[in-house]
C-alpha positions in Angstrom: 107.3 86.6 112.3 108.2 87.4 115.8 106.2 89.9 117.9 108.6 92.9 118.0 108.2 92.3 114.1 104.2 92.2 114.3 103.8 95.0 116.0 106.0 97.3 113.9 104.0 95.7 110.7 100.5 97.2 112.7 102.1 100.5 113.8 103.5 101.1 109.9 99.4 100.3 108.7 97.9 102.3 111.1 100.4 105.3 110.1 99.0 104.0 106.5 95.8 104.4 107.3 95.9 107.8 109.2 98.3 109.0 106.5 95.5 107.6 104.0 92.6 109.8 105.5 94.6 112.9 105.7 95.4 112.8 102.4 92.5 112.3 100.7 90.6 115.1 102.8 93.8 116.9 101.5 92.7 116.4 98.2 89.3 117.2 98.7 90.4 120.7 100.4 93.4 122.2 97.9 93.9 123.1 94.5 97.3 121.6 94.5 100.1 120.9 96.8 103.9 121.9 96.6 107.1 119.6 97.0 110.4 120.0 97.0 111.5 116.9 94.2 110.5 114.6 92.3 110.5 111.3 95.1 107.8 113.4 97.1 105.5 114.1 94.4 105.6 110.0 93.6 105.0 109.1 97.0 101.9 111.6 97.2 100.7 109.9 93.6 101.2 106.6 95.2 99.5 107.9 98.4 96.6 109.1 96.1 97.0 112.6 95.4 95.0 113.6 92.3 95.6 117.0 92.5 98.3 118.6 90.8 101.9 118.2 92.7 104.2 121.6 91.9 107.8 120.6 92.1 109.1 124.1 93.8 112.9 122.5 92.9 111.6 121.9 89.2 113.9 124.5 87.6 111.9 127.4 88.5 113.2 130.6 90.3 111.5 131.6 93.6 110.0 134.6 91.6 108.9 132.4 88.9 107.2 129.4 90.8 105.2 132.0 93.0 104.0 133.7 90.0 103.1 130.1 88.1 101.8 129.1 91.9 99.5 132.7 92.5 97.8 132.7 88.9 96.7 128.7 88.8 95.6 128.0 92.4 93.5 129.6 95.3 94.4 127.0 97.8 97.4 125.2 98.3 99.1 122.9 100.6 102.9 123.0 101.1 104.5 119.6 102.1 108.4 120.1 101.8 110.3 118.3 104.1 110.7 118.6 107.7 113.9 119.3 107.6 115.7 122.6 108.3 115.6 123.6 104.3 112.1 122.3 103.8 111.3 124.2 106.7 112.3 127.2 105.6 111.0 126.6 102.2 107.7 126.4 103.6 108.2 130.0 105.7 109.4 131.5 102.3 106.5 130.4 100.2 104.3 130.4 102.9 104.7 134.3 103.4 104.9 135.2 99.7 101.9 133.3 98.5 99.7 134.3 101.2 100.7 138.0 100.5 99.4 137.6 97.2 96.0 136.2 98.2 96.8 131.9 98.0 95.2 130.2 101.1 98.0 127.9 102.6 95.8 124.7 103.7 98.9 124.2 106.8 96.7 122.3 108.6 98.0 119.2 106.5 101.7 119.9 107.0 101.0 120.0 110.2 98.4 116.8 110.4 101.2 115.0 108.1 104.4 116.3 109.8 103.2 114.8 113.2 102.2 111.3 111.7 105.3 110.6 110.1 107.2 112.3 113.0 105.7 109.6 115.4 107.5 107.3 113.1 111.1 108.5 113.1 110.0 110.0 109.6 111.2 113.7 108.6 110.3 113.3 104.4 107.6 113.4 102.0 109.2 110.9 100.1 109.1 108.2 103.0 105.7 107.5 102.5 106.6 105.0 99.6 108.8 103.0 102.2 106.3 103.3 105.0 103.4 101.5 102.3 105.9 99.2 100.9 107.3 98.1 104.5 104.1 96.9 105.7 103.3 95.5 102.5 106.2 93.3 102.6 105.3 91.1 105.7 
């Protein structure tokens, strides 16, 4: 292993790591946490995520998944993608849940945006790659 190749290995576990710690204070904090598919809610599962993991793409209409959303949970965090759909996603939900009394815990899309950001990353889902690349060396 070269150094170029050590030093991407360290950078992709300390990423882990702070993705790690966010995550499980994340879990401490919300009742659940929404994602857009199915690949983002195994990647937070993988990552640790006990809570439940509402798939807002999981055959619901808008109406419907902010009524399922508002009647189970009190606190919620919203980790679509950081994209320009997941983005707006998040606005949508962000402004209809909150109207109808759900906390939005944004403090870990934000805390989780940035890490993966710093990483070329712009998806939940690539938290499974991120583990399974420094893993592999």
């Amino acid at each position: 292993m070269n150094r170029a190749q050590v030093a991407m290995r360290m950078d992709d576990y300390e990423t882990y790591i702070e993705l790690t710690k966010v995550i499980e204070e994340m879990d401490v904090f919300v009742d659940a946490v929404v994602v857009e598919g199915i690949h983002d809610k195994e990647a937070l599962q993988e990552m640790g995520v006990t809570k439940e993991i509402a798939m807002y793409s999981s055959g619901y209409s808008y109406a419907r998944f902010v009524d399922y959303v508002m009647s189970r949970y009190k606190r919620i965090a919203i980790l679509t993608d950081y994209d320009r759909a997941g983005k707006s996603i998040n606005k949508k939900l962000t402004v209809r849940l909150e109207h109808e009394g759900v906390k939005i815990e944004d403090r870990y899309r934000d805390r989780i945006g940035r890490i993966l950001g710093l990483r070329g990353f712009r998806d939940i889902e690539s938290m499974s790659g991120l583990k399974k690349r420094f893993l592999l060396f």
